[in-house]
C-alpha positions, 0 to 999 in steps of 0.5 A: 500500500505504501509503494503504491501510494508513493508511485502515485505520488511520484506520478504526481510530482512528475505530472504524469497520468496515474494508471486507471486502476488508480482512478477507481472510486468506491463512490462508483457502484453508489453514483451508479446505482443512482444513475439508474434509479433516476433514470428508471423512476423519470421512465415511469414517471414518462410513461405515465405521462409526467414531467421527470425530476430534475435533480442536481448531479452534485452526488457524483463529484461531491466526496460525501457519502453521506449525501451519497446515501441520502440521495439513494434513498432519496431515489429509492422513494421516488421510485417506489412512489412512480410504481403506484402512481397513477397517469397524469390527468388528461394523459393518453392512458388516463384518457383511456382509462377514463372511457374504459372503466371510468378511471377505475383502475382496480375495476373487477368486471363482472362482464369478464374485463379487469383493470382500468384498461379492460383486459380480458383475463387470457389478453392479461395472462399472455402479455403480463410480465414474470412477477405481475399479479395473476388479474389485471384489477389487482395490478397497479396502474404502471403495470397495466400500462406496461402491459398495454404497450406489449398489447398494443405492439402486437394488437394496435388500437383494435385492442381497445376498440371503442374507446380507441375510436371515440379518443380518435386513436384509430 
């Protein structure tokens, strides 16, 4: 350790570029878990048609881990508040949502359609991602519209026939 911290002083002092595992932070797996929290929290946030977070980078150059540490739990909130939070309002799922079920995302149908975007349960059973709940109404928002792309990827609007056609989506 001594050696290696007098080379890196010596690099120093000769002006050298120090070799680049001395470069390595154990601030890096932090910054970088931020990184992707506010990366995938601003995605959902998108998705549901909101305005994404604007924050300042100051935890990757600060040396604070403390503000480090703050900041991921900071992130971990947020994004555990976008995995619940429903469209935004005027949005092109709140929209559907409203002419499908009244903006009733946790709608259990009795005419067989569930969730705030009316799926059939065989429609939810075949596009639901691992780790989805087994019905639509019990899914929140954020995963019935991330189920809805994959519908509407393969189905088009024609998934959602009326509602499609009154919103002039088709």
């Amino acid at each position: 350790m001594k050696l290696r911290l007098a080379a890196l002083a010596l690099l120093a002092v000769l002006a050298l570029p120090a070799p680049a595992a001395a470069h390595v932070s154990t601030r890096a797996p932090l910054v970088h878990e931020i990184d992707h929290l506010r990366k995938k929290t601003n995605r959902l946030r998108a998705l549901l048609g909101r305005e994404p977070f604007r924050t300042s980078l100051r935890y990757r150059t600060v040396e604070s881990r403390e503000l480090r540490l703050a900041t991921r739990a900071l992130w971990r909130m947020r994004l555990q508040r976008a995995r619940v939070m429903k469209p935004a309002p005027g949005s092109l799922w709140a929209r559907l949502a409203q002419c499908e079920s009244l903006g009733n995302w946790r709608y259990n149908g009795t005419l067989v359609f569930d969730g705030g975007l009316q799926f059939h349960p065989g429609t939810w059973t075949r596009y639901r991602l691992p780790g989805y709940p087994r019905y639509a109404y019990v899914a929140t928002p954020v995963q019935q519209i991330q189920v809805a792309l994959r519908v509407l990827a393969d189905e088009g609007w024609n998934a959602w026939p009326a509602c499609s056609a009154r919103l002039g989506l088709r």
